[in-house]
VOGU-629978 format. One record per residue (C-alpha): residue number from 0; residue in one letter; chain; x, y, z. Coordinates in steps of 0.2 Angstrom, whole numbers, padded with zeros to 4 digits. Layout:
   num   residu   chaine       u       v       w
   NUM        A        A       X       Y       Z
...
//
This chain:
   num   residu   chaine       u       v       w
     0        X        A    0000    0000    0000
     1        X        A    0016    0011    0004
     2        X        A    0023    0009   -0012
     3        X        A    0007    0012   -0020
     4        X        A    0003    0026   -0012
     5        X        A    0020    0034   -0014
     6        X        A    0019    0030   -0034
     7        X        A    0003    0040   -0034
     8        X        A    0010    0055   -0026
     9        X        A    0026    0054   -0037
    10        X        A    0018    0054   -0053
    11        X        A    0005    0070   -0045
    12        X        A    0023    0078   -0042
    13        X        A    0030    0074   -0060
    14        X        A    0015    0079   -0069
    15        X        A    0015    0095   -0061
    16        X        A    0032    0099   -0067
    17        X        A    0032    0090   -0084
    18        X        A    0015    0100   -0088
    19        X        A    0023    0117   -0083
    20        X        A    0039    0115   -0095
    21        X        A    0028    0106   -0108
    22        X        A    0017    0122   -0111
    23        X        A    0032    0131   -0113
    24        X        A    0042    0119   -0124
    25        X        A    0026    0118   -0135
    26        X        A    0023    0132   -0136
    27        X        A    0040    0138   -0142
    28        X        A    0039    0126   -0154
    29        X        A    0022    0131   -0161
    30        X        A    0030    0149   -0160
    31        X        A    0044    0143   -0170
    32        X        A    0032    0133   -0183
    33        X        A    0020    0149   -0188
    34        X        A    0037    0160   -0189
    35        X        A    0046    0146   -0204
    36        X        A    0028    0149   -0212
    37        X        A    0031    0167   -0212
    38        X        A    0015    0170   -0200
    39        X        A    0014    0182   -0184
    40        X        A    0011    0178   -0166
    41        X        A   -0007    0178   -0164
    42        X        A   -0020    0173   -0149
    43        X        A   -0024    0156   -0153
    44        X        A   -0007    0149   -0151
    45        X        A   -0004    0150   -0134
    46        X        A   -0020    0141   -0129
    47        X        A   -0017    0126   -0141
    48        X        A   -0003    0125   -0132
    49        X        A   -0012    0125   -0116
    50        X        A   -0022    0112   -0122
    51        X        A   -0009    0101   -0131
    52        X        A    0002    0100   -0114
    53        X        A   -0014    0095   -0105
    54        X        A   -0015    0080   -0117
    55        X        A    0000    0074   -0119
    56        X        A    0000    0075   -0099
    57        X        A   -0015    0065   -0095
    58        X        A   -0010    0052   -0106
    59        X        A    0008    0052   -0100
    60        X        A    0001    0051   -0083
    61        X        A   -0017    0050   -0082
    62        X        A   -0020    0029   -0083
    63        X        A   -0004    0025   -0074
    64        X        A   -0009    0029   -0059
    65        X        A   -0023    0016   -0054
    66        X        A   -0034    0031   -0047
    67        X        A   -0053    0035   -0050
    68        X        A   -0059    0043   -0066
    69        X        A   -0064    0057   -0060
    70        X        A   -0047    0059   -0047
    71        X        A   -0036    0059   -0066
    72        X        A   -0046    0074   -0074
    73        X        A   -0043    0083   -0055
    74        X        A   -0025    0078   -0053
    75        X        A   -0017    0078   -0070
    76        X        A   -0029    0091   -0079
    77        X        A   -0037    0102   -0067
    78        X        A   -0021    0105   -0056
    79        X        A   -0010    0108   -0070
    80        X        A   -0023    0121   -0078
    81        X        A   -0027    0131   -0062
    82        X        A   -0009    0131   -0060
    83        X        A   -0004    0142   -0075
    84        X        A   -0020    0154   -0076
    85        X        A   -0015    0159   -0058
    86        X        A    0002    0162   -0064
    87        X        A   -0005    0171   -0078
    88        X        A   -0017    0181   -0065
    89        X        A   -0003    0184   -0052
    90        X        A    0009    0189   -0066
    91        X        A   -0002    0202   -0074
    92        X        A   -0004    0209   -0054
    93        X        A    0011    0217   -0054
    94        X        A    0024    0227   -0065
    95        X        A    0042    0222   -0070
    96        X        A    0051    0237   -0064
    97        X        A    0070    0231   -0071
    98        X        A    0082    0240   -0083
    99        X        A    0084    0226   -0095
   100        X        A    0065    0220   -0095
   101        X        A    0060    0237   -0098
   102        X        A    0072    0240   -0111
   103        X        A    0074    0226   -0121
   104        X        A    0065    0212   -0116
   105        X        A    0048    0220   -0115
   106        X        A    0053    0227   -0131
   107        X        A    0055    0211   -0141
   108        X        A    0039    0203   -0133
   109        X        A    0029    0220   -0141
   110        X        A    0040    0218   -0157
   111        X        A    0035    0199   -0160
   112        X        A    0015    0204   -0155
   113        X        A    0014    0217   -0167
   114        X        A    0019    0207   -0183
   115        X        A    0037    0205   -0181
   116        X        A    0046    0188   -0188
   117        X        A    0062    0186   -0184
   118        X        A    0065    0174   -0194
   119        X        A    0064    0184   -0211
   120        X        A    0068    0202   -0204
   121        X        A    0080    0211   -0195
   122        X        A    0072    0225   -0185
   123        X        A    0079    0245   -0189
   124        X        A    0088    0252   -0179
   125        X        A    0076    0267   -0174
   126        X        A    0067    0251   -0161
   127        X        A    0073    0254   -0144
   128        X        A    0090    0241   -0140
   129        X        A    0088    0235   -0158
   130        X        A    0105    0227   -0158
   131        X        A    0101    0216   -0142
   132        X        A    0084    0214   -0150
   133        X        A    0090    0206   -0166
   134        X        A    0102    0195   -0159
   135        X        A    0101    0189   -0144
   136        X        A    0090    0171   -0139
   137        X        A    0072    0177   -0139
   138        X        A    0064    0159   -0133
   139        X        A    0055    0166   -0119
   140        X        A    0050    0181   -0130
   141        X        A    0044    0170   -0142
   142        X        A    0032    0162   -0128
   143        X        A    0027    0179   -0118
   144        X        A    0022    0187   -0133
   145        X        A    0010    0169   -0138
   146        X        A    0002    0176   -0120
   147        X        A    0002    0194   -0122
   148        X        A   -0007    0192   -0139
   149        X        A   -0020    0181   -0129
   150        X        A   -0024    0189   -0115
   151        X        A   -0015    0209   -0121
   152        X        A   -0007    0212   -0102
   153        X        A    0010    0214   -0107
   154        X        A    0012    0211   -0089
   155        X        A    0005    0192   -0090
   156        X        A    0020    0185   -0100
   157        X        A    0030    0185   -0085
   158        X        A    0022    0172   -0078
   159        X        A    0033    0159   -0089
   160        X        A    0046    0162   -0074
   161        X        A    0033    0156   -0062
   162        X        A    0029    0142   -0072
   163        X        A    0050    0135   -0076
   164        X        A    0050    0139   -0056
   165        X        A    0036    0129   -0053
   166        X        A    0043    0111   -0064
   167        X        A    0060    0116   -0054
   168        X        A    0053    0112   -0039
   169        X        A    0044    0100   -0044
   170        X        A    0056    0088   -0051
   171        X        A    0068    0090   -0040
   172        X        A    0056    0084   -0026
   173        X        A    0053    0070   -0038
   174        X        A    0071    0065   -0037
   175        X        A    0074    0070   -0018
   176        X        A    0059    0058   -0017
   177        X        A    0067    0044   -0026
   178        X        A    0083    0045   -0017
   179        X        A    0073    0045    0001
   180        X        A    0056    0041   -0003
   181        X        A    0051    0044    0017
   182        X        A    0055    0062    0019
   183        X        A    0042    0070    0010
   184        X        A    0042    0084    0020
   185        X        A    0063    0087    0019
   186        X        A    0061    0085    0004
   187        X        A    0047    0100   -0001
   188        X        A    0059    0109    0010
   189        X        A    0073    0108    0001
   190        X        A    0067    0105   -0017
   191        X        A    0060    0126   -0012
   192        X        A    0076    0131   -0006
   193        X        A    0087    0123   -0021
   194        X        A    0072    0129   -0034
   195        X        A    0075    0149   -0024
   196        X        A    0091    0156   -0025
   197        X        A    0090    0175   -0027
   198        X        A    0093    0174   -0043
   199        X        A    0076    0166   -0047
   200        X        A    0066    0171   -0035
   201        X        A    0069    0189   -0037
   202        X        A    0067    0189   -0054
   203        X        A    0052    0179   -0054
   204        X        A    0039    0194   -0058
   205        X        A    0052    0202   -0070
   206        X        A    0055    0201   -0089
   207        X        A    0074    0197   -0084
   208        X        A    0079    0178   -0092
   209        X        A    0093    0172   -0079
   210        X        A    0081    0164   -0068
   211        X        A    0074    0154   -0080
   212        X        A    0089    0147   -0086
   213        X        A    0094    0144   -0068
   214        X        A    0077    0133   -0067
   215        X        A    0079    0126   -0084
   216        X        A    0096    0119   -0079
   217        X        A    0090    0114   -0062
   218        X        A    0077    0101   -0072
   219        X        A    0092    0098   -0084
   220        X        A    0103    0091   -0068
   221        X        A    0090    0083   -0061
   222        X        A    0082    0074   -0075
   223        X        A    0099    0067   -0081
   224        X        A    0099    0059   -0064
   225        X        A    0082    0053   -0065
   226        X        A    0086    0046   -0082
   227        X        A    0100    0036   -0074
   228        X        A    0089    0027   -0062
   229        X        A    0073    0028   -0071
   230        X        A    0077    0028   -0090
   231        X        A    0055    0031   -0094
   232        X        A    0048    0036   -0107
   233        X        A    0041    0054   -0097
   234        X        A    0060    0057   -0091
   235        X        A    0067    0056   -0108
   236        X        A    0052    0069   -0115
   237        X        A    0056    0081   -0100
   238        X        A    0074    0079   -0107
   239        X        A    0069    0086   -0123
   240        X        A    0060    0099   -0116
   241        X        A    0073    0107   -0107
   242        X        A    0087    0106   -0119
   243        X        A    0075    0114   -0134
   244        X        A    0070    0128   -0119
   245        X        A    0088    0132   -0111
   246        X        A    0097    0135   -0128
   247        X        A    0084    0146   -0133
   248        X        A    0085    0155   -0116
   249        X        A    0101    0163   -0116
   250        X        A    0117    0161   -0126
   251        X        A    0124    0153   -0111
   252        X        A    0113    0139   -0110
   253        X        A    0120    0130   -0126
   254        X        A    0137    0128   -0117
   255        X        A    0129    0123   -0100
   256        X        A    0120    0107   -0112
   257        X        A    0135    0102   -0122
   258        X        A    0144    0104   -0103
   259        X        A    0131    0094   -0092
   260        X        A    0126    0083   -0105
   261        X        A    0143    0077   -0111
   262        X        A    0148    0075   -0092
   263        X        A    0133    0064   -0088
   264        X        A    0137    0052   -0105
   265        X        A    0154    0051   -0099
   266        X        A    0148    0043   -0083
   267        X        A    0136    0033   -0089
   268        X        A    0151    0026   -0100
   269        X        A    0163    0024   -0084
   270        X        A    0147    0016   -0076
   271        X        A    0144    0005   -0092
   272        X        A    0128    0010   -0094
   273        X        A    0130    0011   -0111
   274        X        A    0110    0009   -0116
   275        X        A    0108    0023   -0106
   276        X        A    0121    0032   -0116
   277        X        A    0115    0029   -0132
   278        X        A    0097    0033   -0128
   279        X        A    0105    0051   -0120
   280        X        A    0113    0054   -0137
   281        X        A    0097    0047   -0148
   282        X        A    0086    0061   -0138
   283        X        A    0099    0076   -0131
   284        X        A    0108    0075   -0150
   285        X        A    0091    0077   -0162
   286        X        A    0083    0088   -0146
   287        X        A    0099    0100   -0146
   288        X        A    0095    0100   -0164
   289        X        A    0077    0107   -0164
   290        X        A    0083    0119   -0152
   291        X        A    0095    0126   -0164
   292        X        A    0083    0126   -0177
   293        X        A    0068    0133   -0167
   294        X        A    0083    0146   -0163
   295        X        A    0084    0150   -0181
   296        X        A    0085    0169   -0174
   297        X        A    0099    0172   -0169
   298        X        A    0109    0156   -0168
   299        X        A    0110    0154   -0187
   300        X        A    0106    0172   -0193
   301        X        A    0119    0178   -0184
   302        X        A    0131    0167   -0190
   303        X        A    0126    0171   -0210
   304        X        A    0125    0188   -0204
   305        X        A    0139    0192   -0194
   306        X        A    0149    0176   -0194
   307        X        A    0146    0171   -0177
   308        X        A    0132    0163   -0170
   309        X        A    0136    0171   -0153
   310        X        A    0135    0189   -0162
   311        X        A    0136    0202   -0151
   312        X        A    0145    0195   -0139
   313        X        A    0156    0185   -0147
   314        X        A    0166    0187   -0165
   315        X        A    0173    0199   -0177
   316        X        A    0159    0212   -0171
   317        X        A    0162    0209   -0152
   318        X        A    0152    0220   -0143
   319        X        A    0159    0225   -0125
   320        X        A    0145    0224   -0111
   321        X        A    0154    0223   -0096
   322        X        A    0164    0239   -0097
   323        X        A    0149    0248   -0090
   324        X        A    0142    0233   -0077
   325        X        A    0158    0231   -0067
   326        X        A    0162    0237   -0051
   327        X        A    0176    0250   -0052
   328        X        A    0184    0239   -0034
   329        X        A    0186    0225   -0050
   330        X        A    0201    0237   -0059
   331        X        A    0217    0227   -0060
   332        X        A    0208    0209   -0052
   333        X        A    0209    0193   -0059
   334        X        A    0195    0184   -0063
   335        X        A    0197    0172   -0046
   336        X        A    0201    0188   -0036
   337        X        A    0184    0196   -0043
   338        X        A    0175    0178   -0040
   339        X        A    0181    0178   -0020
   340        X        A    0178    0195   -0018
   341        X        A    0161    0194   -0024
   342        X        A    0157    0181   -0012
   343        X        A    0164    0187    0004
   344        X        A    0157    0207    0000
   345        X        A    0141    0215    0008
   346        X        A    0127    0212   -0005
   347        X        A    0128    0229   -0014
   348        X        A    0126    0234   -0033
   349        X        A    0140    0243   -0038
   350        X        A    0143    0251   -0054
   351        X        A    0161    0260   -0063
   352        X        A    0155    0276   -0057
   353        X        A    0156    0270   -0038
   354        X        A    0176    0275   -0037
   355        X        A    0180    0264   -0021
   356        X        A    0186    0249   -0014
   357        X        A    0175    0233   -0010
   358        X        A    0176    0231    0011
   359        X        A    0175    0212    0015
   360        X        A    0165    0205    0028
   361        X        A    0165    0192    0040
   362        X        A    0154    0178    0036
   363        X        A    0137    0178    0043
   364        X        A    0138    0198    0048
   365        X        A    0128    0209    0039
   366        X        A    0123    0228    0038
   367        X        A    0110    0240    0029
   368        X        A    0120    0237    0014
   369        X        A    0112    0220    0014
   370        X        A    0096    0225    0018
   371        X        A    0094    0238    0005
   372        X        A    0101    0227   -0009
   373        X        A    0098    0208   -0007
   374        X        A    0080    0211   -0014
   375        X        A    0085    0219   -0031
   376        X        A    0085    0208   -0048
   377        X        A    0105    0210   -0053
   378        X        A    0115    0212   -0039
   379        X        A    0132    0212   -0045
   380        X        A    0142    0209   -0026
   381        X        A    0136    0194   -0014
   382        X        A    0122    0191   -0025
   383        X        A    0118    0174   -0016
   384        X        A    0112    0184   -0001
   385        X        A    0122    0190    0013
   386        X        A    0125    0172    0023
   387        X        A    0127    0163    0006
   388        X        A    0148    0166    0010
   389        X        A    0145    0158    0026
   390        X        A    0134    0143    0022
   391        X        A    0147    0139    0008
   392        X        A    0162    0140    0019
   393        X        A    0152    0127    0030
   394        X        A    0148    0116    0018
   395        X        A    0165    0113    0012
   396        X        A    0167    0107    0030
   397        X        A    0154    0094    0028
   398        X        A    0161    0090    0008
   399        X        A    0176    0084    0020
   400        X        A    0169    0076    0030
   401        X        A    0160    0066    0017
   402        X        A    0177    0063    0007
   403        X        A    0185    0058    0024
   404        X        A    0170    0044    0028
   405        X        A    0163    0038    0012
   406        X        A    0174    0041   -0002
   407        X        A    0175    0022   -0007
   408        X        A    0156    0024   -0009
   409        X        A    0149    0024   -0027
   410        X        A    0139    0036   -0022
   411        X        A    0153    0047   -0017
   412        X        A    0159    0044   -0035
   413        X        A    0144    0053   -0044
   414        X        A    0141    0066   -0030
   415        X        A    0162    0073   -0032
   416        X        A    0157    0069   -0052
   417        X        A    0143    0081   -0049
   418        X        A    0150    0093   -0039
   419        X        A    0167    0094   -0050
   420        X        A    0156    0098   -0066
   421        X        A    0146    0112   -0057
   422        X        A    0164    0120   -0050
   423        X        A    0168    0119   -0071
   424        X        A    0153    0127   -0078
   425        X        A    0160    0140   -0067
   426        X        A    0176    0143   -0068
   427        X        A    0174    0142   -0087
   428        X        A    0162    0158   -0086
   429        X        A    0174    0175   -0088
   430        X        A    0162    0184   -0076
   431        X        A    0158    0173   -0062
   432        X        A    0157    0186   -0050
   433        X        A    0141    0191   -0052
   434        X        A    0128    0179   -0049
   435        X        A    0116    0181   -0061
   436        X        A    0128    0173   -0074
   437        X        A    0132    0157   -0064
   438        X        A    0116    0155   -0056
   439        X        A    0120    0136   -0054
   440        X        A    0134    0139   -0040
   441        X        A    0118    0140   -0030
   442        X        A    0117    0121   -0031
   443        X        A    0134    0117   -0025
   444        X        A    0131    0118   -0008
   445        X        A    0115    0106   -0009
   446        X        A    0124    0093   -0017
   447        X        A    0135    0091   -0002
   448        X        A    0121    0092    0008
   449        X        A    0110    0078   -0001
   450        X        A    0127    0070    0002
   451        X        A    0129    0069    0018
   452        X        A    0111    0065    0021
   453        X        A    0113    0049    0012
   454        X        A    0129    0043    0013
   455        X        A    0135    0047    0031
   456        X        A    0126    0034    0045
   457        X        A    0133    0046    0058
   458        X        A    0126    0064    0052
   459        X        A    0134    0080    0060
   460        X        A    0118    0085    0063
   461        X        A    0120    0101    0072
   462        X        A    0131    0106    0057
   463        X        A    0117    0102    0043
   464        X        A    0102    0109    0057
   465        X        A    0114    0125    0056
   466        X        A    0116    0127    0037
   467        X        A    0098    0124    0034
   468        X        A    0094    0139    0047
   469        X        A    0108    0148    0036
   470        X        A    0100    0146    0022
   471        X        A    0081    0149    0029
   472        X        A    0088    0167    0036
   473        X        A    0096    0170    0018
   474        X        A    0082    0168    0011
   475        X        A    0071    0182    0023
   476        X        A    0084    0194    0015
   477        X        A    0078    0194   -0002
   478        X        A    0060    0190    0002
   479        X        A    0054    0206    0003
   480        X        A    0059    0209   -0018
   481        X        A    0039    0207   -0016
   482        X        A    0038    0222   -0004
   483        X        A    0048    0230   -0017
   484        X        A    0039    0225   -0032
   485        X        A    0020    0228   -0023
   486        X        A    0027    0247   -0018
   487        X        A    0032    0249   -0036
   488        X        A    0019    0245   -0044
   489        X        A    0005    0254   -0032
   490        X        A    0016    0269   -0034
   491        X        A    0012    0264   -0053
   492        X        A   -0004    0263   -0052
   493        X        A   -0007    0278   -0042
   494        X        A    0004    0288   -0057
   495        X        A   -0007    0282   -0070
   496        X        A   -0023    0287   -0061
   497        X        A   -0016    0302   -0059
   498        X        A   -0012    0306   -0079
   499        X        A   -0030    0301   -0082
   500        X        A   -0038    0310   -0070
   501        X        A   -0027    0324   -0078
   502        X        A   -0037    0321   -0096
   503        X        A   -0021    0328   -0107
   504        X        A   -0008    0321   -0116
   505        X        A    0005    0317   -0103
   506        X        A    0024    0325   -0109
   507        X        A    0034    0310   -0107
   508        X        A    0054    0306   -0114
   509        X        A    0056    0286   -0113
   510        X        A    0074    0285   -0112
   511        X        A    0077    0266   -0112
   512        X        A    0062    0260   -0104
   513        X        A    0053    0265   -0121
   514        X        A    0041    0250   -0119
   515        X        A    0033    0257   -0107
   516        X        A    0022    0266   -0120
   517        X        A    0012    0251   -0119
   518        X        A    0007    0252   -0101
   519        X        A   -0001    0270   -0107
   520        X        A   -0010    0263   -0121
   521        X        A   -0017    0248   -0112
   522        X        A   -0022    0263   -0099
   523        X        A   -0027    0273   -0114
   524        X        A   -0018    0290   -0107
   525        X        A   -0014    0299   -0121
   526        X        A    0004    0305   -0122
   527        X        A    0017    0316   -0132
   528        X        A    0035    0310   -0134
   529        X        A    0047    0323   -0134
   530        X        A    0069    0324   -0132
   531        X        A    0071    0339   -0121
   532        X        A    0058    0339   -0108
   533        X        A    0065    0353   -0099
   534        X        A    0060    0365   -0113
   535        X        A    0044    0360   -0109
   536        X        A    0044    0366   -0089
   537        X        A    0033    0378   -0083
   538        X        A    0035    0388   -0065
   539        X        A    0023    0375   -0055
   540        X        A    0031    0359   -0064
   541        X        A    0048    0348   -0064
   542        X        A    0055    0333   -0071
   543        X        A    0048    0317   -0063
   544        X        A    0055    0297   -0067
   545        X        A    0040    0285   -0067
   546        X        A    0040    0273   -0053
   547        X        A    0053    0259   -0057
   548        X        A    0057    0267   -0073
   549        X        A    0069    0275   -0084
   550        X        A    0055    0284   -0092
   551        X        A    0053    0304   -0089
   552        X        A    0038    0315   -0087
   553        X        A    0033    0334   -0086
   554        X        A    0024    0333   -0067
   555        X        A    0013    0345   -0059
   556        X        A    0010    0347   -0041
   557        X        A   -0008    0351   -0044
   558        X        A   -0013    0335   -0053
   559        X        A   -0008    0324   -0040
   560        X        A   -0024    0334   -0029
   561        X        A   -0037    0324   -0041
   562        X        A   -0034    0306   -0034
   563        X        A   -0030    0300   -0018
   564        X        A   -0015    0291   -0013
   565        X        A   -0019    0274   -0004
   566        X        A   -0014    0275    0015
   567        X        A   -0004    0258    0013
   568        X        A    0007    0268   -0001
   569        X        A    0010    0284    0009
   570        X        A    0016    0274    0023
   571        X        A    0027    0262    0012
   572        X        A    0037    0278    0003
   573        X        A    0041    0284    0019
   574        X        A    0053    0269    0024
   575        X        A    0055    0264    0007
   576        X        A    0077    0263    0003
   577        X        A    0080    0276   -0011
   578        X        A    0092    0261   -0020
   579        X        A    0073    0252   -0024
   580        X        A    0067    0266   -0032
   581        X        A    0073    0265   -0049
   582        X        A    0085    0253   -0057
//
């Protein structure tokens, strides 16, 4: 009855997971199928999607199971469904308040919307960040503007993130579960915490694309290891779906697959499990090749084009993005000296402009500094969260303690394997420092965890009881990138009122936030774009930043005396940090 029961709940767990990525995965693929045909995004495509993920995942699922009739259509259809329109709903709740979604990202998504195939044209350069448009990976683009067309809240494509997030915790509980299948409650723990690192979790109800990946290879990890004990039919199709979605995420995600993947058919080599191997290469090879394909623009464009498929960022036409992004403490450091000192700094974004050096800390100890930036979306220093120094000092304790008792284990052998490949995709990235480009040293310390769990019959208890509180407490640092969010986008809301209650055409210069036009015609304020607003000032106005925004308006006092300011709001600005106010 145990074994039953517990075969139930897992493939509850699994479908969950393998429906959230299957939407996107279909729906990218439907995306890519309408662009080859030279036809546009348009509302109906998202919804087939919908609908063909829920198929494929009641058959997958559905009669496997030995429940009830009506307990499938709950479980494996109703779930799922409920699931995504509250991502949708909560998604469309707030607004993305970040530089890059803002200024690129959003920009794209209204792009593909309006007409725009990528796959036959380049955009001119008169479109807002044309260049980064154009050519970078547009896979979640692609999908947020299928939901944006469907529902028209710009605001609602966001909710990809929640869904990738979502199948991340998901099926790692699945495999946590597999690997100690009588700690359901552990297990939800810590399949949340891995799924949650800063990196994710703050940019969850943003446009940015670095959490995804980081969930996207999360599944990729885990699936690999779920293939290896259970090579089924649903794990090999979840394989597939994450490599077509993490290449098209980010340029980075092709050399995290080839990485991950290769490391893992190696093993199963040294492990000679060669069926396993040569079923990985009969799905990961034709999957890594749809990707590229679906990836048409930019991976092949680019390289007609400009000779490169990584264009801009790689090639004879190299374009130089980190002069501007990093901290002026980083002059004259190596690339390991920027590493450590980006892990034992106070959480802070600091930019070239910010002429001074980077103080270290003691691990565990935090200030104001911390406070005031472990909640934003890109911080550059410490952007695990202010203890993530200290849980990863003490976790190197427990990975010797590991090596010291079990290394003659077989287990041992594929959790060093693990945790050497992770330390690789690392080192190999130039900019390591920050952690929104190696989101997946948030894993490192969980592996030696899991370890230990398993493989040590005399736990150090206290030490594991110690890093979980860590890691609990890191986590209360960046929770309040909600708070931050919610203020924003009341402060929004409020602004918008405002304008129309004004019943003119605001005077507004977009600078790079120039997509938010759309939240004015979705508001139907109108509005005159202009380049110098200060010729436009009168005595009883001034120059005013939308909330969140790079965007500029003419303000007057006297409008704001037309609609009330809710008490929550006033009370919020008051202690609100001035670094959260724009990005």
């Amino acid at each position: 009855m145990h074994a039953n029961s517990f075969s139930s709940r897992s493939a509850i767990f699994f479908s969950i997971g393998f429906f959230s990525i299957g939407v996107v995965a279909i729906a990218l693929f439907i995306a890519s199928t309408v662009l080859f045909l030279g036809k546009t995004i348009a509302p109906w495509q998202f919804p087939l999607a919908v609908v063909a993920s829920l198929g494929l995942n009641y058959v997958v699922f559905g009669r496997r199971t030995g429940l009830s009739r009506r307990s499938q259509f709950g479980l494996f259809l109703g779930i799922p469904l409920a699931l995504v329109l509250c991502s949708i709903w909560i998604s469309g709740c707030f607004y993305d308040i970040t530089f890059d979604g803002q200024a690129y990202h959003q920009e794209a998504i209204i792009q593909l919307e309006a007409g725009w195939n990528p796959y036959r044209q380049y955009l001119p350069d008169t479109v807002n960040q044309a260049i980064w448009v154009n050519h970078y990976a547009k896979g979640m683009e692609m999908v947020q503007s299928m939901i944006y067309a469907t529902f028209q809240d710009i605001e609602m494509g966001k909710s990809v993130n929640l869904l990738l997030w979502i199948a991340s915790v998901s099926i790692v509980l699945v495999l946590l579960q597999h690997l100690s299948p009588t700690l359901l409650r552990r297990n939800i723990f810590l399949s949340i915490l891995i799924s949650s690192s800063p990196v994710v979790f703050n940019q969850l109800l943003t446009y940015y694309v670095d959490g995804a990946l980081s969930s996207c290879l999360l599944i990729l990890i885990a699936t690999l290891i779920l293939v290896h004990r259970q090579p089924h039919l649903c794990n090999w199709l979840l394989l597939a779906f994450v490599i077509v979605i993490l290449a098209n995420i980010k340029f980075t995600g092709v050399v995290y697959i080839v990485l991950f993947v290769g490391a893992f058919s190696a093993w199963y080599l040294t492990r000679r499990r060669q069926k396993t191997f040569y079923r990985l290469l009969a799905v990961a090879v034709p999957a890594g090749l749809l990707a590229i394909l679906i990836g048409y623009n930019p991976y092949i464009t680019n390289f007609i084009d400009y000779g490169h498929p990584l264009h801009p960022l790689m090639g004879a036409h190299k374009v130089d993005i980190m002069d501007i992004n990093t901290p002026y403490g980083f002059k004259g450091k190596s690339e390991v000296e920027r590493f450590f000192i980006s892990l034992f700094a106070h959480t802070e974004n600091l930019y070239p402009w910010n002429r001074y050096d980077i103080a270290l800390k003691i691990p565990f100890t935090f200030n104001t500094t911390d406070l005031a930036n472990a909640p934003k979306v890109d911080t550059r220093l410490a952007g695990f969260g202010p203890f993530f120094s200290g849980i990863v000092v003490l976790t190197i304790i427990i990975g010797f303690i590991i090596a010291k008792h079990v290394k003659k284990s077989k287990r041992y052998a594929g959790i060093a394997g693990l945790v050497a490949i992770i330390v690789l995709s690392v080192v190999i990235m130039p900019e390591s420092w920050w952690a929104r480009y190696v989101p997946q040293l948030w894993f490192l310390p969980f592996v030696l965890l899991i370890g230990a769990e398993i493989l040590l019959k005399r736990k150090p208890r206290t030490l594991l009881k110690v890093i979980y509180i860590a890691y609990v407490l890191n986590f209360m640092f960046y929770l309040p990138n909600i708070l931050m969010i919610g203020i924003l986008t009341g402060q929004t809301n409020y602004q918008m009122r405002v304008f129309q209650a004004a019943e003119k055409p605001v005077i507004v210069d977009w600078g790079a936030s120039q997509s938010n036009r759309i939240r004015f015609i979705e508001w139907e304020i109108p509005y005159r774009e202009v380049d110098d607003l200060a010729s436009y000032l009168q005595p009883d106005t001034r120059i005013a930043y939308l909330p969140g925004s790079q965007a500029r308006f003419i303000k007057s006092p006297a409008d704001d005396e037309a609609v009330e300011k809710a008490l929550w709001l006033r009370v919020a600005e008051r202690w609100m940090p001035n670094t959260w106010k724009h990005y």
